[in-house]
Biopython code that builds the backbone (N, CA, C, O; Angstrom):
import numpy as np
from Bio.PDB.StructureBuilder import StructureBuilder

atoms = [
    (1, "UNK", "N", (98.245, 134.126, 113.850)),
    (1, "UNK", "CA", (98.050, 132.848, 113.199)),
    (1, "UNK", "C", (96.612, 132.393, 113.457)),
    (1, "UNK", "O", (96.107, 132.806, 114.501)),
    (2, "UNK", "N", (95.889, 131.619, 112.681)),
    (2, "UNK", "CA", (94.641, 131.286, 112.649)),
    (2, "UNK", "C", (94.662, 130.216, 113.114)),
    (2, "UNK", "O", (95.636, 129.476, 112.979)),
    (3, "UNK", "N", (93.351, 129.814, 113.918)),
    (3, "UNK", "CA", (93.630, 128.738, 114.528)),
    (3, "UNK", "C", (93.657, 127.360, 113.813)),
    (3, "UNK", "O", (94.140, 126.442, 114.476)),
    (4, "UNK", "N", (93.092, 126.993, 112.219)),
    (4, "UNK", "CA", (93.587, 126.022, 111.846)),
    (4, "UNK", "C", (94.984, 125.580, 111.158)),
    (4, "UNK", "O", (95.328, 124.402, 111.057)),
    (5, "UNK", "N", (95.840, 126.825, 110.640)),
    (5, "UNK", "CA", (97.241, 126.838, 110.849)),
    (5, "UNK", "C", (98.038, 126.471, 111.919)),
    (5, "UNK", "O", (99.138, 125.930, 111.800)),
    (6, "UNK", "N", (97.258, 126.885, 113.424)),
    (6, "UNK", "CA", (98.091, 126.725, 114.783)),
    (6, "UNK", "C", (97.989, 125.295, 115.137)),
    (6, "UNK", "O", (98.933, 124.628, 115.560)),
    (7, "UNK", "N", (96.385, 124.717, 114.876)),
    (7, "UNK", "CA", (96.303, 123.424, 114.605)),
    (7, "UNK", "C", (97.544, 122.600, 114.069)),
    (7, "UNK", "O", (98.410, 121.937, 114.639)),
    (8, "UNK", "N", (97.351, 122.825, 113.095)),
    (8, "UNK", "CA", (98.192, 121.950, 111.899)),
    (8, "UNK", "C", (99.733, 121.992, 112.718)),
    (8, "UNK", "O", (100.353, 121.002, 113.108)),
    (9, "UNK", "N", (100.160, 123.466, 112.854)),
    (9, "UNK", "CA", (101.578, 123.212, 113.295)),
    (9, "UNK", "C", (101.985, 122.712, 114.522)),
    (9, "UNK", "O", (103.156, 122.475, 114.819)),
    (10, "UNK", "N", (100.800, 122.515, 115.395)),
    (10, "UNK", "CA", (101.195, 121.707, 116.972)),
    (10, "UNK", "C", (101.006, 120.571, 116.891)),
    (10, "UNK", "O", (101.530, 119.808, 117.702)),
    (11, "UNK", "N", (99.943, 119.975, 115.565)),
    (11, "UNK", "CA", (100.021, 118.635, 115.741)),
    (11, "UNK", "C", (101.446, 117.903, 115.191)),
    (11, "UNK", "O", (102.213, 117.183, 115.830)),
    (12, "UNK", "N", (101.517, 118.286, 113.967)),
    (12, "UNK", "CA", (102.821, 117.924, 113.340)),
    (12, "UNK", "C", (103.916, 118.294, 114.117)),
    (12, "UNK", "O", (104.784, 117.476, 113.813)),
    (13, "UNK", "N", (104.482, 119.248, 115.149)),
    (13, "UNK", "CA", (105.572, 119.498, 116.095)),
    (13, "UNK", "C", (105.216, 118.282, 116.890)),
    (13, "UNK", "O", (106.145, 117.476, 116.941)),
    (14, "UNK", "N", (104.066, 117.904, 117.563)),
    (14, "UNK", "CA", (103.813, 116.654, 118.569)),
    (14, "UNK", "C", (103.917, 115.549, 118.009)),
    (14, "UNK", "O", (104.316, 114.561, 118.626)),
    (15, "UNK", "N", (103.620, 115.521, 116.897)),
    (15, "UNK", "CA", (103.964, 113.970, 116.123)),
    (15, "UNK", "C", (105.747, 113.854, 116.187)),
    (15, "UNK", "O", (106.556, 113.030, 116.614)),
    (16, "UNK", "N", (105.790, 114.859, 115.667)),
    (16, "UNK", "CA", (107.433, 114.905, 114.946)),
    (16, "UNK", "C", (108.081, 114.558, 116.372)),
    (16, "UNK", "O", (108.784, 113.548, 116.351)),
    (17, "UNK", "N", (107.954, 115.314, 117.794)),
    (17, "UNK", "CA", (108.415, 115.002, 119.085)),
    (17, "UNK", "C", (107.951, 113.594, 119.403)),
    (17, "UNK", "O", (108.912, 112.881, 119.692)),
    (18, "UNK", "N", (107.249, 113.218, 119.427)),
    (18, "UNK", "CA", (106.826, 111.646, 119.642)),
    (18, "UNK", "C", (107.460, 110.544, 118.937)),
    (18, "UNK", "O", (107.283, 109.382, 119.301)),
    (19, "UNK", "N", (108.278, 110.892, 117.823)),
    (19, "UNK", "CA", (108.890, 110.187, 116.705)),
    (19, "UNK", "C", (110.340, 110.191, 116.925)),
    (19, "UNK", "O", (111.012, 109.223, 116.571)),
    (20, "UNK", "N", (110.896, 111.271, 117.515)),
    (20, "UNK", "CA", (111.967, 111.586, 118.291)),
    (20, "UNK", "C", (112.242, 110.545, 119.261)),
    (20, "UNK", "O", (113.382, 110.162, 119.525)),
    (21, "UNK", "N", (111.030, 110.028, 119.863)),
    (21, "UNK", "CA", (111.567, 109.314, 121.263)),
    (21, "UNK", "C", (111.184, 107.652, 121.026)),
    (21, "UNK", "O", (111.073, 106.762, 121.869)),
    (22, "UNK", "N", (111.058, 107.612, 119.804)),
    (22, "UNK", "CA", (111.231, 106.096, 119.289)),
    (22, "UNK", "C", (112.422, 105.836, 118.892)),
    (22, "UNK", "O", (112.939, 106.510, 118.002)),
    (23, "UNK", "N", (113.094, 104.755, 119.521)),
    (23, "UNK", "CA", (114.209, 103.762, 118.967)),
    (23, "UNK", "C", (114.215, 103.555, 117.615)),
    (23, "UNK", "O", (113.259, 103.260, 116.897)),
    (24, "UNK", "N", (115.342, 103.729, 117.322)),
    (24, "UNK", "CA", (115.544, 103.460, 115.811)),
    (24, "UNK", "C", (115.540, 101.394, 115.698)),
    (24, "UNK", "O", (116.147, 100.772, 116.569)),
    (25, "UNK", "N", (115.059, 100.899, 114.958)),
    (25, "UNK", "CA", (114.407, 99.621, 114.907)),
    (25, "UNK", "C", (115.258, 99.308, 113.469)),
    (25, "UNK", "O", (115.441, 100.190, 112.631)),
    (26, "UNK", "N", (115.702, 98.051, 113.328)),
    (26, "UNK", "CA", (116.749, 97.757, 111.979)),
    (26, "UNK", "C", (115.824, 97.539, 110.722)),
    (26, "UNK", "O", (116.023, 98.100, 109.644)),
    (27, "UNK", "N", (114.844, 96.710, 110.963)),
    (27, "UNK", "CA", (113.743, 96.555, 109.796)),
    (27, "UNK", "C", (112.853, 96.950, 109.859)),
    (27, "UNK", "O", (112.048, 96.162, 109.362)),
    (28, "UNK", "N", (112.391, 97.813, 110.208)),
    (28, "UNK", "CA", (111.040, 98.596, 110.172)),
    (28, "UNK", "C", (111.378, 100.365, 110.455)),
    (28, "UNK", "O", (112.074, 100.788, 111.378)),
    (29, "UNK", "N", (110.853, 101.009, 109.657)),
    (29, "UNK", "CA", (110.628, 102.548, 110.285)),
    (29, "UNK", "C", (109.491, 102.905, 110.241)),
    (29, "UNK", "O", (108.637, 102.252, 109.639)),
    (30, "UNK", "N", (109.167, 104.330, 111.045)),
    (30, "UNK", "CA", (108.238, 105.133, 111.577)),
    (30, "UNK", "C", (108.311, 106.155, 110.979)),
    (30, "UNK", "O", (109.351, 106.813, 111.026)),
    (31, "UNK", "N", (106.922, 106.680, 110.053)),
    (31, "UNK", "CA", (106.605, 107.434, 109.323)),
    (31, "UNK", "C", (105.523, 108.113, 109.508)),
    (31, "UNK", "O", (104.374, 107.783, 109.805)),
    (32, "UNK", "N", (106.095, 109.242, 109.268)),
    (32, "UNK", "CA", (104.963, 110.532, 109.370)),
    (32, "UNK", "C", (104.254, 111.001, 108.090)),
    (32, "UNK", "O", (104.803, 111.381, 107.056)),
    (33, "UNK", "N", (102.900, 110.903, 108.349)),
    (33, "UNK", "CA", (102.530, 111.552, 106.680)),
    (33, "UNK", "C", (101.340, 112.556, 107.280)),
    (33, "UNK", "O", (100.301, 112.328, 107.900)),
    (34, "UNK", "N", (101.975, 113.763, 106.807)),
    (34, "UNK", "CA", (101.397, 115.192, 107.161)),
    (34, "UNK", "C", (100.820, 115.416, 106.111)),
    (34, "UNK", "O", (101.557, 115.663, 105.156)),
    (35, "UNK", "N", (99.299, 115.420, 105.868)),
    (35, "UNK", "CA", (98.788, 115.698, 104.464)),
    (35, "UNK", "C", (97.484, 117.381, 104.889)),
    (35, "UNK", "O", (96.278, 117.322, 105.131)),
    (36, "UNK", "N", (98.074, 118.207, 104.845)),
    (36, "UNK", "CA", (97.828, 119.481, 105.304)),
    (36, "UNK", "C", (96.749, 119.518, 104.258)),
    (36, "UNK", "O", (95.784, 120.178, 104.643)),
    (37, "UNK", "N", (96.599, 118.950, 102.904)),
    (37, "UNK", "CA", (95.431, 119.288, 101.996)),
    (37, "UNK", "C", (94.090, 119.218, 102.368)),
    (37, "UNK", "O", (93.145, 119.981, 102.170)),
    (38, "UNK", "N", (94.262, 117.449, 103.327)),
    (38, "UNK", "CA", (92.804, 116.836, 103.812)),
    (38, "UNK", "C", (92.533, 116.705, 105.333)),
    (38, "UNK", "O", (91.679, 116.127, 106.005)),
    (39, "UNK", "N", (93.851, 117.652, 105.657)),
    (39, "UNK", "CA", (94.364, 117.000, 107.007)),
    (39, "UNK", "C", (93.788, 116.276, 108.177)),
    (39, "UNK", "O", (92.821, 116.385, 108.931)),
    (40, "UNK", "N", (95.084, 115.279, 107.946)),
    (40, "UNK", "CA", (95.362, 113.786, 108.027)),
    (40, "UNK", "C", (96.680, 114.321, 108.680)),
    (40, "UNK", "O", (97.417, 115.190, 108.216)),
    (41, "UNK", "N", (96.809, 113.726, 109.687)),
    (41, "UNK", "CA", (98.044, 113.690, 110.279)),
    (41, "UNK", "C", (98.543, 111.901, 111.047)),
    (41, "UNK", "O", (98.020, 111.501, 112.088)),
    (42, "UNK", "N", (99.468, 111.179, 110.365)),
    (42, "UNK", "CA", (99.367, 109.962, 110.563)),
    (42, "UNK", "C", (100.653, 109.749, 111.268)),
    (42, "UNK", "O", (101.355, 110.755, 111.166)),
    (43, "UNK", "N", (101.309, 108.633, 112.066)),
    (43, "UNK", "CA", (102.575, 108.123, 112.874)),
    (43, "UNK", "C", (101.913, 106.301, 112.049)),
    (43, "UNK", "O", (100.800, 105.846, 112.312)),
    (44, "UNK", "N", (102.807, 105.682, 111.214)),
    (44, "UNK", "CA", (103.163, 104.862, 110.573)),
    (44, "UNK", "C", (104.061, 103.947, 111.098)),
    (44, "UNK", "O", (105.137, 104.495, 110.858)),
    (45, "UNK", "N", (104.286, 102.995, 111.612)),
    (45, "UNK", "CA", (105.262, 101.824, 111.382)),
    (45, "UNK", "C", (105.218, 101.138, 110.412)),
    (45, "UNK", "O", (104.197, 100.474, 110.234)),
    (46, "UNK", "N", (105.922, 101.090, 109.796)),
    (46, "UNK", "CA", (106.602, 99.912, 108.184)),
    (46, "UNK", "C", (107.452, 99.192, 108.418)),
    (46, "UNK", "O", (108.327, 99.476, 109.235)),
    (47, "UNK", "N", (107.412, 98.004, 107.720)),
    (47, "UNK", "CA", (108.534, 96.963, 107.499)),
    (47, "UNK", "C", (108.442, 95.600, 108.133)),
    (47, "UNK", "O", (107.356, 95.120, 108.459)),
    (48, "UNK", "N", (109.807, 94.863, 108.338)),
    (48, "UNK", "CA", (109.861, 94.160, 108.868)),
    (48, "UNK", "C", (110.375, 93.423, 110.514)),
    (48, "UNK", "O", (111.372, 93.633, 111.204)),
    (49, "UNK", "N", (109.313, 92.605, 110.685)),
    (49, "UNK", "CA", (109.801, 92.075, 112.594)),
    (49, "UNK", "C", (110.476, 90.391, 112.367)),
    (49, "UNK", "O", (109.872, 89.443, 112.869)),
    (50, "UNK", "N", (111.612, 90.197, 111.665)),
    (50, "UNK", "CA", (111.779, 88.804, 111.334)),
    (50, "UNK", "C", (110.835, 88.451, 110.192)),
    (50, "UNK", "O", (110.808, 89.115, 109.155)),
    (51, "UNK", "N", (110.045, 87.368, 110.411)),
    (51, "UNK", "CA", (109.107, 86.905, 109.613)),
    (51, "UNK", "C", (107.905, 87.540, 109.233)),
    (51, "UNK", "O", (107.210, 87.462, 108.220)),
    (52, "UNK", "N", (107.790, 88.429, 110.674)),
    (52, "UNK", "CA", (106.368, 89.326, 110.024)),
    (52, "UNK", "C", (106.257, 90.524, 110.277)),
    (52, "UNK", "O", (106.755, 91.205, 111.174)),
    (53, "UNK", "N", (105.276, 90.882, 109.081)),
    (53, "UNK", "CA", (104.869, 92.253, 108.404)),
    (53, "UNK", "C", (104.265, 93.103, 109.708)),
    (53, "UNK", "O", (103.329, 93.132, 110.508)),
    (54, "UNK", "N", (105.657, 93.855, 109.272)),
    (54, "UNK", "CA", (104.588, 95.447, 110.485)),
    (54, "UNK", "C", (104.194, 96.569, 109.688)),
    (54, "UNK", "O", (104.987, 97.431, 109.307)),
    (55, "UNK", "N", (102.985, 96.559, 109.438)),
    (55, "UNK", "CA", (102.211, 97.886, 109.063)),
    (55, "UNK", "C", (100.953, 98.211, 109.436)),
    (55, "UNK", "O", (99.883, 97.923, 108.899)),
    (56, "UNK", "N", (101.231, 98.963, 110.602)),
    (56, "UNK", "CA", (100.202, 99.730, 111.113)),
    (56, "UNK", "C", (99.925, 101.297, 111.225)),
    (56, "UNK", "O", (100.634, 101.925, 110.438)),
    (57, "UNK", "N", (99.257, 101.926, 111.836)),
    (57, "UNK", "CA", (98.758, 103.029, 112.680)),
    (57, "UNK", "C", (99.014, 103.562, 113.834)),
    (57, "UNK", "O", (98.081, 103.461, 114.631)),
    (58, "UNK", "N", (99.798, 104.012, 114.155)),
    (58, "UNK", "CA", (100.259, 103.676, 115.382)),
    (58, "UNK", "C", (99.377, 105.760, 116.176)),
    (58, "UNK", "O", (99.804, 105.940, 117.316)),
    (59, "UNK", "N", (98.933, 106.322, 115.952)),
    (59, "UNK", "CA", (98.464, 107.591, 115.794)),
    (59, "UNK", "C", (97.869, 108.592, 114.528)),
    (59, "UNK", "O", (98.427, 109.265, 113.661)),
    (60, "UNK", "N", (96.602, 108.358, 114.849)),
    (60, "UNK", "CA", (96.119, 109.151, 113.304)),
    (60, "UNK", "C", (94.880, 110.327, 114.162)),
    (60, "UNK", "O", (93.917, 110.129, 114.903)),
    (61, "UNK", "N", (95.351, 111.219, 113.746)),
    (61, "UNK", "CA", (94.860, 112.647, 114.098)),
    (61, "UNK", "C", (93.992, 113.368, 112.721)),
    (61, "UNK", "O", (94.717, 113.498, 111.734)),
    (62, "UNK", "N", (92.891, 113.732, 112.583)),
    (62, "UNK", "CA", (92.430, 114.624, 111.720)),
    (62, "UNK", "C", (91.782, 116.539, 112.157)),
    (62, "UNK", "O", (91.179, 116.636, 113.226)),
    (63, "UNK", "N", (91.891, 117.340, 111.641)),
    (63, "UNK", "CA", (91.243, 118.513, 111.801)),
    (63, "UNK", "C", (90.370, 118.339, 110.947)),
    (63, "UNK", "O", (90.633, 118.155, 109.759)),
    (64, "UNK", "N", (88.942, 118.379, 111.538)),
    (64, "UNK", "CA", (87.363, 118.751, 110.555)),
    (64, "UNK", "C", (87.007, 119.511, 111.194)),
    (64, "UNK", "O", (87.106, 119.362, 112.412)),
    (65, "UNK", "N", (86.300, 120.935, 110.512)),
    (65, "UNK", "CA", (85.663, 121.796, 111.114)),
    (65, "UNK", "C", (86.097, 122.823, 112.240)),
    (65, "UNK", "O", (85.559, 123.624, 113.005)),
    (66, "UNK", "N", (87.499, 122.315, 111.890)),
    (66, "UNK", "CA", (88.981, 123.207, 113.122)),
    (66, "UNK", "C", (88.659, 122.499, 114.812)),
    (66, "UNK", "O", (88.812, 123.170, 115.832)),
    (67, "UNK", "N", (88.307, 121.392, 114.813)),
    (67, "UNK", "CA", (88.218, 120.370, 115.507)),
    (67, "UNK", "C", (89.735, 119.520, 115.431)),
    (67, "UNK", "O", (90.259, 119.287, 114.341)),
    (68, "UNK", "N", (90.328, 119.114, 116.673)),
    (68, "UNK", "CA", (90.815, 118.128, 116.569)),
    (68, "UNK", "C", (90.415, 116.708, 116.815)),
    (68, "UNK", "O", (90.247, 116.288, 117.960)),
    (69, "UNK", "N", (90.222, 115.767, 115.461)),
    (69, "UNK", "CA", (89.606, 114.410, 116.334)),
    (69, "UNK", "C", (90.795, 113.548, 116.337)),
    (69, "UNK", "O", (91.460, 113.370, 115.316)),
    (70, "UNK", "N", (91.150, 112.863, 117.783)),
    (70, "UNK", "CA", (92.037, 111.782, 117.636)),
    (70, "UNK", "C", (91.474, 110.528, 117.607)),
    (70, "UNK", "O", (90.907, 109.940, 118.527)),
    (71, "UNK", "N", (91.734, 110.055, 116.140)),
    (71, "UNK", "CA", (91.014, 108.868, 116.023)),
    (71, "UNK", "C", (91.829, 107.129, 116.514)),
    (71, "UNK", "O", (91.076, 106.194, 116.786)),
    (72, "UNK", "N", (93.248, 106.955, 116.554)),
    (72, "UNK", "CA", (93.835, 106.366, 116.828)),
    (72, "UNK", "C", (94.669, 106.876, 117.632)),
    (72, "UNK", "O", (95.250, 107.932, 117.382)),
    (73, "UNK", "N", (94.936, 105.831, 119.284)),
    (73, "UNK", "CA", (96.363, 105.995, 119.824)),
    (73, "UNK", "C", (96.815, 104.548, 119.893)),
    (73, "UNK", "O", (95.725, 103.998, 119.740)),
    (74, "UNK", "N", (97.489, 103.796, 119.992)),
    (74, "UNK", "CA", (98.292, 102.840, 120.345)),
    (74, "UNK", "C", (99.598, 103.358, 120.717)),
    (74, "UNK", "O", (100.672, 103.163, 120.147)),
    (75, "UNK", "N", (99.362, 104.016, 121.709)),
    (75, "UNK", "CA", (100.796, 104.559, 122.421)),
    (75, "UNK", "C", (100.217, 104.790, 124.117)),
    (75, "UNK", "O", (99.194, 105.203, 124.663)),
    (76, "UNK", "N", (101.253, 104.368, 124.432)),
    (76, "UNK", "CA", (101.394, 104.535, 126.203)),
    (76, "UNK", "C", (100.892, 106.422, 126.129)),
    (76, "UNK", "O", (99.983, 106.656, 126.925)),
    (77, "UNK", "N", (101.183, 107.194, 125.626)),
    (77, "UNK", "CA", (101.483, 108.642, 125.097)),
    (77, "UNK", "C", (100.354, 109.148, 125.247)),
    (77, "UNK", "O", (99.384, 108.402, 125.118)),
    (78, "UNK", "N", (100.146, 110.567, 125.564)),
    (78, "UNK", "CA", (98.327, 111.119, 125.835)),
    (78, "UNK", "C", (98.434, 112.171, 124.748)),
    (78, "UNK", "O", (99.009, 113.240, 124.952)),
    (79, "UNK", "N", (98.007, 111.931, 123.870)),
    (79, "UNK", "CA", (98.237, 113.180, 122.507)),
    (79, "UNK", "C", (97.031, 114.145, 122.900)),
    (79, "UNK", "O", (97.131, 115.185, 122.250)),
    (80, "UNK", "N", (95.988, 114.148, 123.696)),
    (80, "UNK", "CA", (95.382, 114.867, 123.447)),
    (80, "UNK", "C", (95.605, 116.226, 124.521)),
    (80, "UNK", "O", (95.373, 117.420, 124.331)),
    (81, "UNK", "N", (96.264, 115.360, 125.956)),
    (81, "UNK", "CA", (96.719, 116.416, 127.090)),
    (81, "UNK", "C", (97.672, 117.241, 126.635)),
    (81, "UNK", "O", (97.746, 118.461, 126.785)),
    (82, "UNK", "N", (98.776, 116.134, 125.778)),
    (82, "UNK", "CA", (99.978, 116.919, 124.941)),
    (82, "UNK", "C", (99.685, 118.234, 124.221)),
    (82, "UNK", "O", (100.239, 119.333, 124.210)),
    (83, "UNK", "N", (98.510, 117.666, 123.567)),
    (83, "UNK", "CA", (98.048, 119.165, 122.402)),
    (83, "UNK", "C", (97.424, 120.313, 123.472)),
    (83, "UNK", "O", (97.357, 121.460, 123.032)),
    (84, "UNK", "N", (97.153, 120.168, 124.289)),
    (84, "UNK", "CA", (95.998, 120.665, 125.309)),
    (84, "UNK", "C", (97.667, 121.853, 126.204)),
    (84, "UNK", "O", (97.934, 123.054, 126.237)),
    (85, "UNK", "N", (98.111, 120.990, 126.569)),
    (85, "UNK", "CA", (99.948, 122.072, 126.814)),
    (85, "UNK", "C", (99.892, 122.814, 126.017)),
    (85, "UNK", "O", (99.638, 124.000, 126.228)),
    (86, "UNK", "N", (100.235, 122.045, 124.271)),
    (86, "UNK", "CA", (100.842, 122.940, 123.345)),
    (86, "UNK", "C", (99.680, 124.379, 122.918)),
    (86, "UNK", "O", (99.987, 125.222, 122.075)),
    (87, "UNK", "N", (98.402, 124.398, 123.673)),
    (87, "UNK", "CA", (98.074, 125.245, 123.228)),
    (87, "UNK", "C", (96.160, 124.747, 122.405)),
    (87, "UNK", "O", (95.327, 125.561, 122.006)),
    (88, "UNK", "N", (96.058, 123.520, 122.409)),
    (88, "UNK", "CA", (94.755, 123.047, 121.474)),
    (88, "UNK", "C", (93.670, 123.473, 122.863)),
    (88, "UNK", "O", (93.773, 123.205, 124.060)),
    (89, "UNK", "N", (92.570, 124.286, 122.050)),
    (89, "UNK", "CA", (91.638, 124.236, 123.404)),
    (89, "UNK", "C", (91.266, 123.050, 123.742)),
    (89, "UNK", "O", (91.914, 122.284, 123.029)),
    (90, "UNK", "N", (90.742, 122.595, 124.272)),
    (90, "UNK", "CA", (90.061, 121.076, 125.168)),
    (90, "UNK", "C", (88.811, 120.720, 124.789)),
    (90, "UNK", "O", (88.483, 119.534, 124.747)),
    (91, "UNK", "N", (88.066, 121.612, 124.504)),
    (91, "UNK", "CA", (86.928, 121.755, 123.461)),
    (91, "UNK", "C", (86.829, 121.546, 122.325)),
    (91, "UNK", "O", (85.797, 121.212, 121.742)),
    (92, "UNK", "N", (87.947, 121.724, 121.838)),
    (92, "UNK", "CA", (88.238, 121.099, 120.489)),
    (92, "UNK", "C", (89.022, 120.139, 120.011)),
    (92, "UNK", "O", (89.662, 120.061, 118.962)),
    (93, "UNK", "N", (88.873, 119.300, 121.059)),
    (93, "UNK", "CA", (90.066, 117.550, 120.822)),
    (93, "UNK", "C", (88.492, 117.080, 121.104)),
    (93, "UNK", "O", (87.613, 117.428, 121.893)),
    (94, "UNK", "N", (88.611, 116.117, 120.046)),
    (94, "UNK", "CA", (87.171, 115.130, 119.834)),
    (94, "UNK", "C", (87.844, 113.837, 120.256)),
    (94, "UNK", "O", (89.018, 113.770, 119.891)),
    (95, "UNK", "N", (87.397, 112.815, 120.922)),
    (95, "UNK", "CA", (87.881, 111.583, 120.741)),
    (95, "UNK", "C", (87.393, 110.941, 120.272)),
    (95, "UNK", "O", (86.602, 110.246, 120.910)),
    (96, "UNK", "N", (87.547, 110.747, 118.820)),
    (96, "UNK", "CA", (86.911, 110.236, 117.656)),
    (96, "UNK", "C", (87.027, 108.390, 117.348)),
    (96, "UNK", "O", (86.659, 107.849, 116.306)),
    (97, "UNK", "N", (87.624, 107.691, 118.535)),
    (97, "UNK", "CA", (87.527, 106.427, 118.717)),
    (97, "UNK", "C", (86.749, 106.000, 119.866)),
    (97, "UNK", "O", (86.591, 104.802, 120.102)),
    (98, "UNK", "N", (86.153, 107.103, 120.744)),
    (98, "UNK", "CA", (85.010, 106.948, 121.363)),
    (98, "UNK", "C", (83.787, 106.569, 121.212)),
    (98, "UNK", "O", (83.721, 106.772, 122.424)),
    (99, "UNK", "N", (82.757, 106.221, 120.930)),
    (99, "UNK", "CA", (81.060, 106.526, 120.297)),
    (99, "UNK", "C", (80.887, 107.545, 121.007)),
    (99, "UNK", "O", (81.162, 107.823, 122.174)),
    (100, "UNK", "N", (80.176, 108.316, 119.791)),
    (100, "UNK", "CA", (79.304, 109.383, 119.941)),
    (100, "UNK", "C", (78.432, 109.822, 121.716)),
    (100, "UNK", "O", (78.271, 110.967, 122.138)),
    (101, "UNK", "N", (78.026, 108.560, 122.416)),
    (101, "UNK", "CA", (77.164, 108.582, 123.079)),
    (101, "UNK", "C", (77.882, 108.593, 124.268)),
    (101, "UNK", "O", (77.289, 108.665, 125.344)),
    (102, "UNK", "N", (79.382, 108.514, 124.179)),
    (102, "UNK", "CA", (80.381, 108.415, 125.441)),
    (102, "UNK", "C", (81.197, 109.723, 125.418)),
    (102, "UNK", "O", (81.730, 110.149, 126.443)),
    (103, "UNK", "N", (81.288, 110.372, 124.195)),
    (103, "UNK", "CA", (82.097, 111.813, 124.597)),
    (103, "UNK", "C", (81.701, 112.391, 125.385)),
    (103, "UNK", "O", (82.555, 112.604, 126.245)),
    (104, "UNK", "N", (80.125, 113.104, 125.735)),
    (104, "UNK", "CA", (79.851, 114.178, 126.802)),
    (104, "UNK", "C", (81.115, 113.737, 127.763)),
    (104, "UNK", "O", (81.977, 114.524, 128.154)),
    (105, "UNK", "N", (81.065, 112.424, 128.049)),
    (105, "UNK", "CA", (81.686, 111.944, 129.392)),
    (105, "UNK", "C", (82.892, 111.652, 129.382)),
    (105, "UNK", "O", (83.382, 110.763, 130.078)),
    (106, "UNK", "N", (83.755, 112.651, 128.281)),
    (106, "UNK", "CA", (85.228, 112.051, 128.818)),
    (106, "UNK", "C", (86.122, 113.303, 128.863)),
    (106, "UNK", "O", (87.336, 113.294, 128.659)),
    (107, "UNK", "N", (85.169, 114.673, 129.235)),
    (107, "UNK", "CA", (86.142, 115.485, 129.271)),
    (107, "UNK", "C", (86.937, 116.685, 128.271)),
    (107, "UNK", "O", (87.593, 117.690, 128.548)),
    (108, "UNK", "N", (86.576, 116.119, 127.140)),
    (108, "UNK", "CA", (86.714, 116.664, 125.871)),
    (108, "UNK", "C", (85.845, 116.976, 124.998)),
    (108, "UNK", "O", (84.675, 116.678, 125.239)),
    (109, "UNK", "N", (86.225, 117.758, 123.574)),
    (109, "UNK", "CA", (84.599, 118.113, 122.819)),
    (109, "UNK", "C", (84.069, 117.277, 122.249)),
    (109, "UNK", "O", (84.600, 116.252, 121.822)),
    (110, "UNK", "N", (82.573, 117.694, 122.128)),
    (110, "UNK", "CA", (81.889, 116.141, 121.705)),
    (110, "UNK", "C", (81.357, 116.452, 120.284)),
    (110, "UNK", "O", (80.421, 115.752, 119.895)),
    (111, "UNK", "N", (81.895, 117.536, 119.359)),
    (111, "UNK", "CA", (81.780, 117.647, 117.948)),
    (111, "UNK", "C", (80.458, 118.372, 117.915)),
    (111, "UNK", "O", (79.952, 118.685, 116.837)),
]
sb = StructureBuilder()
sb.init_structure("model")
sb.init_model(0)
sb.init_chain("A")
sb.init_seg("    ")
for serial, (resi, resn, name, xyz) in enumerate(atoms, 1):
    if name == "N":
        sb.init_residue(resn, " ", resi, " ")
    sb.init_atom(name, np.array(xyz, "f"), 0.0, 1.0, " ", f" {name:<3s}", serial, name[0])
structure = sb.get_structure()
């Protein structure tokens, strides 16, 4: 398998496992949108909390250049150690909600 196929299928297995261990919620669900064309790998909350609108981001992952950048977490959750288990080199998780001028220093690739 090539490594941007192996990409694609550990992120979407880690999303899909992370989605697993969310509570099912009465007015709102959690959505995955795997878009392998541009890939975009997104974790979605929709709907409703009572009176107000939940729609956010809750994890958005992209592959550029067979890079992983994680551009959003809002999760207690470490997606990038996760991918780093499943197999992602460490060199190639960008933390793409970092600035540029702070990656050297966090351990991961800096694109």
């Amino acid at each position: 398998m090539d490594k941007l196929t192996q990409y694609r299928t550990l992120i979407k297995e880690l999303l899909s496992r992370y989605a697993s261990y969310k509570k099912d919620q009465e007015d709102w669900e959690l959505q995955l949108i795997f878009d392998e064309e541009r890939d975009h790998y997104l974790w979605f909350d929709v709907g409703w909390k009572g009176t107000k609108r939940i729609y956010h981001c809750v994890i958005h992952l992209d592959i550029k250049d067979e890079k992983v950048w994680l551009q959003q977490n809002l999760t207690d959750l470490n997606p990038a150690e996760d991918l780093i288990e499943l197999g992602v080199a460490r060199e190639d998780i960008i933390l793409g909600f970092q600035p540029p001028f702070k990656r050297p220093f966090t351990n991961y690739g800096i694109a």
